[in-house]
N, C-alpha and C positions, 0 to 999 in steps of 0.2 A: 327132223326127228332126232331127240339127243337120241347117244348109245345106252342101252341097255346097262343100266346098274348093277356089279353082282349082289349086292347087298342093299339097295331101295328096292330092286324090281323081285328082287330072288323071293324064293319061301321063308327067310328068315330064320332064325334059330329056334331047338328047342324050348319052346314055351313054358312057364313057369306061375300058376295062376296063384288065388288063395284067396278063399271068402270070408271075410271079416262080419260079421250085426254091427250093424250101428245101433246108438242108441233110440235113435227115431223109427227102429222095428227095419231100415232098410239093409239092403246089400252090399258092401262094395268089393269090388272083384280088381284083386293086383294085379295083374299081366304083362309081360311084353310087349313091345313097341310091334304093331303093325304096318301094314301099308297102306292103309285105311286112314291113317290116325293122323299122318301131319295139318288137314283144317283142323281139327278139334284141338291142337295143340298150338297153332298159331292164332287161332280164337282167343285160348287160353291166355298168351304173351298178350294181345289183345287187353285183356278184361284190366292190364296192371297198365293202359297208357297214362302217361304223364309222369311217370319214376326218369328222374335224369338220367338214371343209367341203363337206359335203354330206349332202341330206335323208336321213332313214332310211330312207327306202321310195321307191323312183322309179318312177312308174307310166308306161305307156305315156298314161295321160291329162293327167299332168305334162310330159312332154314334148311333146306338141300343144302345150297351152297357154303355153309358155315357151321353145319351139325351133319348130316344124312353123307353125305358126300366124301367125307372123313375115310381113308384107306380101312383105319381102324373101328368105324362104326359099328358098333354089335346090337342085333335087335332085343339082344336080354339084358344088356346093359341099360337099357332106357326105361323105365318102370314105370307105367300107367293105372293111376286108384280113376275107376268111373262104379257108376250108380245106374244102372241100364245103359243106355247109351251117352250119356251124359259124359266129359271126362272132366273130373275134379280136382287130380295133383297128377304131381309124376315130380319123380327123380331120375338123376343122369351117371351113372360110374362108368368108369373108365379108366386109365392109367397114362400116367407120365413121362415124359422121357428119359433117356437114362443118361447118365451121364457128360457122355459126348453129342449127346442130340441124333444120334444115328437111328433111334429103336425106340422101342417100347420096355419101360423098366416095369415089372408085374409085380415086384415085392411090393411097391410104392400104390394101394389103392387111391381111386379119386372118387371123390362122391362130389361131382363138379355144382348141380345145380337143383333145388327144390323148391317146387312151384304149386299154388294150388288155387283155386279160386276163391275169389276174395269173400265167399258165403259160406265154402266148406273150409275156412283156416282153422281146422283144431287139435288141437295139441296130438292127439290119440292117428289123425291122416298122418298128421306129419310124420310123428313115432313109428309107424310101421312102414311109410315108403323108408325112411332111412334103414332101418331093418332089414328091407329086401333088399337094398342097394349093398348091406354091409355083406349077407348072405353070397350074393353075388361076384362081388370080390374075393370075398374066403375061397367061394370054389377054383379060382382062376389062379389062386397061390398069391392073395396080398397078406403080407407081414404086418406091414404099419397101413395105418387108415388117417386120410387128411381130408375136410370137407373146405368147399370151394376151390373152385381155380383161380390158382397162381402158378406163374411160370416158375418153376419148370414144368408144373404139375396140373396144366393147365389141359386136358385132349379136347373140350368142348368150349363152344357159346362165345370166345375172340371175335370181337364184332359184335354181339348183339349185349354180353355181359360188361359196363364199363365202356368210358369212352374213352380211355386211354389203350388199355388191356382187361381182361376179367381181374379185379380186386379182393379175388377171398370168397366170402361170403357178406352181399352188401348187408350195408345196413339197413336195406327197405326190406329186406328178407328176414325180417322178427321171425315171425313160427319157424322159419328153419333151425334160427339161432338157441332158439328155446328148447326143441327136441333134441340138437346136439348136444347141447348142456344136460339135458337129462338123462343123455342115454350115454356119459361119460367122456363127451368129448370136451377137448382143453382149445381155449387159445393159443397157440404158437405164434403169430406174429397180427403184427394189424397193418394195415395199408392206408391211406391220405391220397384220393383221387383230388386233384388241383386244378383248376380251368384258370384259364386267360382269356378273356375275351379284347377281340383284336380293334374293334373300332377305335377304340382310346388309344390305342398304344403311343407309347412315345419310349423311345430311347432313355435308359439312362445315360448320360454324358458326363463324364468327367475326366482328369489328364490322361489317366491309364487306358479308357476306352478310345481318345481320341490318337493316343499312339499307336496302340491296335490297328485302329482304321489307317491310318500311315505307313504300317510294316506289311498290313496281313492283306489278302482278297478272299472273298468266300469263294467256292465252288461248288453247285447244286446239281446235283446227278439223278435223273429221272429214273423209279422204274431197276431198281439196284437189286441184284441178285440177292437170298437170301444164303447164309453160313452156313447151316445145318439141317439135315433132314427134317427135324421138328418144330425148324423157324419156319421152315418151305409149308408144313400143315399149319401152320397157326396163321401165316400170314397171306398166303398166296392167291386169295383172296383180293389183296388191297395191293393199291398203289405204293409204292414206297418210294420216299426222297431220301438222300444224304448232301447233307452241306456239309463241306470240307472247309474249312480255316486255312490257309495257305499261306506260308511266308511267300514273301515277294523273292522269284527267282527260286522257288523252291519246289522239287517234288512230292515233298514228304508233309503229310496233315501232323497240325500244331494240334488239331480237334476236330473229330466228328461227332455228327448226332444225327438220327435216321429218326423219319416220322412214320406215320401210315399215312393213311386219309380214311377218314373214319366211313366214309361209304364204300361197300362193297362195290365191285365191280357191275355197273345196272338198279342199283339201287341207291333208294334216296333216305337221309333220317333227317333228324331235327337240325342239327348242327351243319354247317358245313366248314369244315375246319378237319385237323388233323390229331394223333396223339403221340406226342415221343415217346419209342420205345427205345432208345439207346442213344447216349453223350458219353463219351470221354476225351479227357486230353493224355494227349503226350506227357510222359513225367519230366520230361526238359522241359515243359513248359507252365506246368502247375501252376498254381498262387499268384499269377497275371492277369487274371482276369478274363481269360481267354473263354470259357463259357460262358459267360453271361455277357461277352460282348457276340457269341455264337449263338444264345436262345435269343437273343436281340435281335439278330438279321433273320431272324429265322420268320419274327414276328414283325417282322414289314414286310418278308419277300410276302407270305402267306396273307399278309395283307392288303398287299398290292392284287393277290391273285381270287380274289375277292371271298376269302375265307373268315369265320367269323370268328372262331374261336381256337384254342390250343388245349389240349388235354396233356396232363401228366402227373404219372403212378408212383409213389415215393413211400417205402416200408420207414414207417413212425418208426425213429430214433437215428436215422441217417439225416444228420445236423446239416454236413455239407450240401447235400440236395435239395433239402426245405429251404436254408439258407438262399441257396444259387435262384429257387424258382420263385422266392418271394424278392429277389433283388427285380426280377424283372415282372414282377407286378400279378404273378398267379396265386389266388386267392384258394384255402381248401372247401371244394363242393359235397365231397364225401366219403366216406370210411369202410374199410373190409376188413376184414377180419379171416384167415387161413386157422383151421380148428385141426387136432388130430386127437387121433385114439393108439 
């Protein structure tokens, strides 16, 4: 028997309803997240199978472990529209971390995620969960308001939003995109989710890559602590590798890059493959080639390890990154978009 949750198992928070008419003479009632509600809302993730960027199967046990479970979960944070018992949308706010990853920044609202089912997508659901999500924030002392997660600003849905990381607001998320646009919200930046799929791979080979393999060795590190307190909530969930670039005779990495694995701990999704969340080099070593001879090895070790694919998140207008991940053969699968008010 797990331990008792202070926040799955507890009374929850203050509750926050509000009866809306619909146009069809019915009711729909906004409320807080109870403890009743996660089938009805893994149902819900359900009703949208087949969207790339998300698992094939969403279980009420995936979502504890990657939503509910959360230090900072709040039950008034998570907004649920149903029709009797029925639940038709919900939205998710929250907040982001601060600065040094230590905390929780509260100026900085998140209105991370807006869902509904795919019979009640209309403009006017949409409009008023956003509403209550924005309400919700205001009380809590948000300054600025941003919809979807992106790191930094990402507190929910790592793992099941995106197969790299959560990208924004996807782009299979229309009515979301739509209500933000009308209730004043901007684009700030956009995202290029990129997959690799590993059966084809092949190496690019050329003089500079094959002197790399001559000078360098990789070194892959299982299972790598994470930096900051709000890498520790976003990923601790997942596996994580680092492969290190190594001069020969050397202690010191030319280049690293960390992945996840896109399955949670006990569970299983579509893909079985990875998504990079972090490359860099050394600035002794720049403009050598030394990443793309690094996302190279990275995509035969993962291939050898019978993995099928590669994820990776890349904010549209970062030349150098699109550059690097179409040298080794990642094609873009899909687009986000981060909105603010």
């Amino acid at each position: 028997m797990r331990a008792k949750h202070p926040l799955i198992d507890g009374d929850g928070g203050t509750e926050q309803s509000l009866l809306v008419k619909r146009g069809s003479g019915g009711m729909v009632i906004y409320r807080s997240f109870r403890n009743t509600d996660p089938p009805r809302l893994a149902e819900l993730l359900r009703a949208h199978v087949g969207r790339i960027d998300l698992p094939s199967h969403v279980t009420m046990d995936l979502l504890e472990q990657l939503v509910f479970a959360k230090l900072y979960f709040d039950y008034d944070g998570l907004i649920l529209a149903c029709e009797g018992d029925r639940l038709i949308g919900f939205v998710h706010a929250g907040f982001g971390a601060d600065p040094g990853g230590e905390g929780i920044d509260r100026s900085v609202g998140v209105i991370a995620w807006l869902l509904m089912q795919p019979d009640a997508a209309g403009p006017e659901l949409a409009a008023e969960l956003i509403q209550q999500a924005e309400a919700y924030l205001r009380r809590h002392g948000a300054q600025r308001l941003v919809a979807g997660s992106l790191r930094p600003h990402c507190p929910f849905y790592a793992g099941i939003l995106g197969l790299a990381e959560p990208p924004g607001v996807s782009q299979f998320d229309e009515a979301f995109e739509r209500a933000l646009l009308s209730l004043g919200f901007h684009p700030q930046l956009r995202t290029i989710t990129h997959q690799r799929t590993l059966a084809d791979f092949e190496a690019p080979i050329d003089r500079r890559q094959m002197d790399i393999r001559r000078r360098m060795i990789v070194e892959a590190t299982v299972d790598v602590p994470t930096r900051t307190w709000w890498e520790a909530c976003l990923w601790n969930e997942f596996e994580l590798t680092r492969l290190d670039l190594m001069p020969r005779g050397s202690k010191q990495a030319a280049a690293s890059a960390v992945f996840r694995a896109l399955e949670a701990a006990g569970s299983s999704t579509a893909y079985r493959g990875a998504g990079l969340i972090d490359i860099t080099v050394d600035e002794n070593y720049r403009r050598r080639g030394l990443a793309v001879y690094l996302l190279s090895e990275a995509c035969r070790q993962f291939s050898r390890q019978g993995m099928t694919h590669l994820f990776a998140l890349v904010r549209t207008g970062d030349l150098p990154a699109e550059g690097l991940l179409a040298k080794v053969g990642f094609k873009p699968a899909f687009r986000g978009t981060l909105y603010e008010k």
